[in-house]
N, C-alpha and C positions, 0 to 999 in steps of 0.2 A: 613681745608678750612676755611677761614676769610668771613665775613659777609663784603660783598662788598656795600658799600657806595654810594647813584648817586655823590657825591662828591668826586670826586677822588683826591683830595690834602688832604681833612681830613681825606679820607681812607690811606693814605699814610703816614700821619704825624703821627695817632694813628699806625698804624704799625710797625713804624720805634721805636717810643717811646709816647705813651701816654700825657705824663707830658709836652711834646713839642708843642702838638695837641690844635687845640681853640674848647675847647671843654665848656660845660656850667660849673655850678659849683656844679649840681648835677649828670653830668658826668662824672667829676671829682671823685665825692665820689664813685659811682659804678667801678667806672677803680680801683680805689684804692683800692678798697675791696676785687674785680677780683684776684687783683695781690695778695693780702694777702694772702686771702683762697687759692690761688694757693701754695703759697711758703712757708707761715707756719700758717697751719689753725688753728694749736693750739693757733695759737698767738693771736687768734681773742677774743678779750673781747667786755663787756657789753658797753663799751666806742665806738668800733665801730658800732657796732649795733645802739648804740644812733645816731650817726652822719647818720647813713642810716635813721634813721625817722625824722629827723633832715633836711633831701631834700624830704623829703615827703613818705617815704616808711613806710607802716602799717607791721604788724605783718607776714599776709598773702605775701605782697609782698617782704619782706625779705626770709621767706620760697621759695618763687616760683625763687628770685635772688639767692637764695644759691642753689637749687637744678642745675639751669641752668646751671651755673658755675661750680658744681661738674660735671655733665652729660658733660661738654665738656671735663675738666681734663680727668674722666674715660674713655673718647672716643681718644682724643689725645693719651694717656698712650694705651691703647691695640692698635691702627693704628700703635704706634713708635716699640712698643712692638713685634709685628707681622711683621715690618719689610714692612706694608703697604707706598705705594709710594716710594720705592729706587729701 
């Protein structure tokens, strides 16, 4: 389940694809990160971590961004996994 927006055109525009969405430009960097750690979190270097303190994220809130983001992957993955909602 997606975090539903009062703004239902930019709940709809990030859904559909992010990158399309008017989103800020430190919304930007977290979507982009999202996606990373999702799809290849090895790939993640010191370089993006800079750019996450780079829109204002300290140490501690990179921690608490990257846990978030794992906790939804591991929850997606056992919901898809188990066959949850079909």
């Amino acid at each position: 389940m997606l975090f539903r927006s009062q703004d239902e055109a930019l709940y709809e525009a990030v859904r559909a694809d992010w990158r399309g969405a008017a989103l800020s430009e430190r919304e930007q960097v977290l979507a982009a990160h999202a996606e990373k750690l999702t799809r290849s979190p090895a790939s993640v270097t010191r370089a993006d971590l800079d750019g996450l303190r780079a829109v204002g994220l300290d140490d501690d809130g990179i921690v608490q961004l990257t846990a978030i983001i794992a906790l939804f992957n591991y929850l997606n993955r056992m919901a898809d996994g188990l066959g949850v909602g079909r």
